[in-house]
N, C-alpha and C positions, 0 to 999 in steps of 0.2 A: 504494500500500500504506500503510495508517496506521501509527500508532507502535506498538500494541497487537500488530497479528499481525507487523510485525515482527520486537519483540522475541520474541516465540512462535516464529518461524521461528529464530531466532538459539539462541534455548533449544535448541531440537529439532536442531538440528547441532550444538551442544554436547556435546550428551548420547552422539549414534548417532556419532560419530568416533569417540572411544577406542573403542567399543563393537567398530566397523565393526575400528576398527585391531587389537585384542584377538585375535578372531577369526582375522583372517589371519596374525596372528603363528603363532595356534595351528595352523591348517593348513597354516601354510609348515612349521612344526618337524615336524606330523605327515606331513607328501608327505616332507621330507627323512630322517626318520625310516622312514618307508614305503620310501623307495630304501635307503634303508642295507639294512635287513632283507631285501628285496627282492632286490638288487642280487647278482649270482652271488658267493661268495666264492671266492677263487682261489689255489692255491698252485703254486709253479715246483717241480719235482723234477729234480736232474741227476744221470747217473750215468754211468760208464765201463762201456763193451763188456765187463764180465765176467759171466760166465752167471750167476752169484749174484746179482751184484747187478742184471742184467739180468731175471732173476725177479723178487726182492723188491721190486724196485722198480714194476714194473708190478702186480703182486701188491697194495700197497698204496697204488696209484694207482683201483684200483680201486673199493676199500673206502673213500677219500676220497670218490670219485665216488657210490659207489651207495646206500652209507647216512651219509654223511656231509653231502653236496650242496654238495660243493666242485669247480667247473672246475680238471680239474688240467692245469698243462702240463710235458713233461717232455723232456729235453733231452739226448743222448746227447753225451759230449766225452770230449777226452782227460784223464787225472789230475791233472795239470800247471793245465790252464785251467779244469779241474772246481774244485779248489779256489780259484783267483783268482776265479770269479766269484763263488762262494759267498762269498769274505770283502770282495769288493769289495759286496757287496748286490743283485746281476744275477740270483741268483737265490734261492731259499729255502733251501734243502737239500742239501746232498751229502750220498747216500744209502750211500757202502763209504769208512770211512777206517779204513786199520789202523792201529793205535796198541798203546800205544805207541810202537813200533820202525819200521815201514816206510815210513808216510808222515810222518811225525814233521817232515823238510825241510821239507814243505806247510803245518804248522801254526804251527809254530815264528813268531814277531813279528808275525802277524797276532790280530785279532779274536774266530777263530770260536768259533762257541758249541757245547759240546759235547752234543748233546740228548738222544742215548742209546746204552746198550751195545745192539746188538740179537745178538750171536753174540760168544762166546766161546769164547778157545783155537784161532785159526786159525794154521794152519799155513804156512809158506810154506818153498821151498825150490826146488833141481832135482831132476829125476825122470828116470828111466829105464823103463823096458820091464822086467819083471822077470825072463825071462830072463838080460838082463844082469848083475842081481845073483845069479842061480844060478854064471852067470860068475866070481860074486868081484868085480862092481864096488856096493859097497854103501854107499864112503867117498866126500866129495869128495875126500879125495887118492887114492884113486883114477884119477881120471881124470889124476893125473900120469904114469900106465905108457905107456911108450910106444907097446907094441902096441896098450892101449885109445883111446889120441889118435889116433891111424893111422886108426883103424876106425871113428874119429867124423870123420875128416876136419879135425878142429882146429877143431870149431865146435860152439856152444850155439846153439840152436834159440830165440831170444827169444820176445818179445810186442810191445807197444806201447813203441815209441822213448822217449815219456815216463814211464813206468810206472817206478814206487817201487821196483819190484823189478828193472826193466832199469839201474835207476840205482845201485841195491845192489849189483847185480851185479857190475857192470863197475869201479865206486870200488871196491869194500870187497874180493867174497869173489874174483875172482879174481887179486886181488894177494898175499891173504893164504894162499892155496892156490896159488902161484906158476902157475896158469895162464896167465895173459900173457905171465910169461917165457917160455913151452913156445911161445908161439905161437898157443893159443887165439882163437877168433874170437867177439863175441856179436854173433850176425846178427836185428835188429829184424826182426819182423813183423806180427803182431796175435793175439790169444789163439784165434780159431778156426783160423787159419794154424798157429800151430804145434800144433794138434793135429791137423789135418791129418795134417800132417806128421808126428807120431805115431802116426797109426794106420797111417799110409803104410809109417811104417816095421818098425813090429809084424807087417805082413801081408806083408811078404818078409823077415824075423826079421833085420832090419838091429841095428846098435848107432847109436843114435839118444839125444843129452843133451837135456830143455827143463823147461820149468818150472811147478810145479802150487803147489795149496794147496789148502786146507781149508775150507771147503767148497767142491766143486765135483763134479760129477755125469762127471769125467773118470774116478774113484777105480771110479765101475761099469760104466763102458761098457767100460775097457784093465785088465789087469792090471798095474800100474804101484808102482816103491819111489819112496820119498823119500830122495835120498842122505843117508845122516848125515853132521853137519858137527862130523869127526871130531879136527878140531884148536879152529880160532878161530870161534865161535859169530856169523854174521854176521845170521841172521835168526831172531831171539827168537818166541818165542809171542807173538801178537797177540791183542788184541779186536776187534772190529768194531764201528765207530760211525756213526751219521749226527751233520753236522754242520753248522750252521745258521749263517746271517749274521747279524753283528750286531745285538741288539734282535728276534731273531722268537721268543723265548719270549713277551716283551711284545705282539707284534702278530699272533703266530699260537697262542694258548693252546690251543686245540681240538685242533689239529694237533700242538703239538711233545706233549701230553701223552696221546695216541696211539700216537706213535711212541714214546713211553717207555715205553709199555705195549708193544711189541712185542720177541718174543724167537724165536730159531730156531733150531733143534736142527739135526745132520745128520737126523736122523727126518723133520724137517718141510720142510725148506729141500731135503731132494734130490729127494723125489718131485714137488713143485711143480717143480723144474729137467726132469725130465726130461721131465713132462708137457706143459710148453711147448715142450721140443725136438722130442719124437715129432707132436703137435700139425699139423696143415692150417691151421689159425688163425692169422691173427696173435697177435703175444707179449700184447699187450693184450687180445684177446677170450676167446684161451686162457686167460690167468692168471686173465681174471673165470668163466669156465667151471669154472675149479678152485676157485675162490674160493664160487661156489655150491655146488660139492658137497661143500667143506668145512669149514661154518659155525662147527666142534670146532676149528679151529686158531685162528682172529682173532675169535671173537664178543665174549671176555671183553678184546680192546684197546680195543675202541670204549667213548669216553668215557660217561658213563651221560647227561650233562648235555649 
């Protein structure tokens, strides 16, 4: 090779390197840019076995899913470990925290992010068969008469052993309503068990104590009172929030500003409950079956952008 082509050859790789290199810079950014946008976006949702939020929660799993185009996954636990993974970062979302009075212990010196009210004014307390309050038991001291303790057997009909409201219970109101001294029992079960166990008892007119709130699609299927908490006030009006792990306004913007846009009336939130309980479907296909027929409840949450 002489000196001339050469340096000609030495020019011409001079020149096509940066060029060469330029180039692939830009398609690596664009394949990595390509996978990003590409790539499924995904959000965890967890929630406790309660029919409400066992709707709304699949409800707007949904709507992530079908006009959103988010893989959702979503994770049923108990209250307790629902909120420690939410503020540990295991998952995204706790989708039912009463606030501020019931679960208050769960939030109290952690993290969590508070992302939205979705239901207001929920109710929480023990409930009776309302014959029993034609009866005269309409107080909680009520249930201090001996004949009506008798005829309950010394026991309240729980829910879930970790439950905000088994743990109210049993600390606060039946100390403060001297139940415990009488001998009262609160017997843990799960929240379809003890209604069960309500309607069990409504259909041979037993005197049966367990324990409801607001929303929930128990309020139409039994005729059912809320005892009033006729001395010391143990469980206040609540809101209803979802509640997010640390840093996921920043890293899930689409999503937490959704769910701020979402609200639920008893109007909206009980015909959705019942329709996935009457339902052959599972809670998922049903809730997206409801969810298609009714575009008037969630169109104006989805972000516009």
């Amino acid at each position: 090779m002489n000196l001339r082509r050469f340096v000609t050859v030495l020019l011409m790789v001079a020149l096509l390197v940066p060029a060469v290199f330029a180039n692939g810079q830009q398609e690596g950014s664009g394949m990595e840019g390509g996978q990003e946008q590409s790539a499924p976006k995904e959000v965890s949702l967890t929630y406790v076995n309660w029919e409400e939020g066992v709707a709304w929660t699949h409800f707007l799993a949904t709507i992530l899913e079908d006009e959103m185009g988010y893989d959702v996954n979503l994770t049923a636990a108990d209250v307790g470990p629902a909120f420690a993974s939410t503020a540990a970062g295991d998952t995204d979302f706790f989708m039912e925290a009463w606030l501020p009075g019931l679960h208050s212990t769960y939030v109290e010196g952690t993290d969590l992010v508070e992302v939205s009210k979705i239901y207001e004014d929920g109710v929480t307390g023990l409930i009776v068969p309302t014959y029993m309050a034609e009866d005269g038991v309409t107080a909680l001291s009520d249930l201090r008469d001996p004949d009506v303790a008798e005829r309950l057997d010394y026991k309240i009909t729980g829910i879930d052993a970790g439950a905000g409201m088994m743990i109210t219970t049993q600390e606060q109101l039946m100390p403060a309503y001297g139940l415990d001294e009488m001998g009262y029992e609160l017997v843990p079960s799960s929240s379809p068990a003890m209604l069960a166990a309500m309607q069990s008892a409504i259909d041979n007119n037993e005197y049966i104590v367990g324990m409801g709130w607001q929303p929930h699609s128990m309020f139409g299927r039994m005729d059912l009172t809320i005892l009033e908490q006729d001395e010391e006030v143990v469980f206040p009006i609540d809101d209803i929030y979802i509640m997010g792990r640390p840093g996921v306004k920043e890293d899930l913007p689409m999503v937490s500003e959704f769910f701020d846009n979402v609200t639920w009336t008893n109007e909206t939130i009980g015909p959705l409950m019942v329709y996935i309980a009457d339902s052959n479907l599972d809670t998922l296909e049903a809730a997206r079956q409801w969810k298609n027929e009714n575009p008037d409840i969630w169109s104006d949450w989805v972000p516009s952008n």
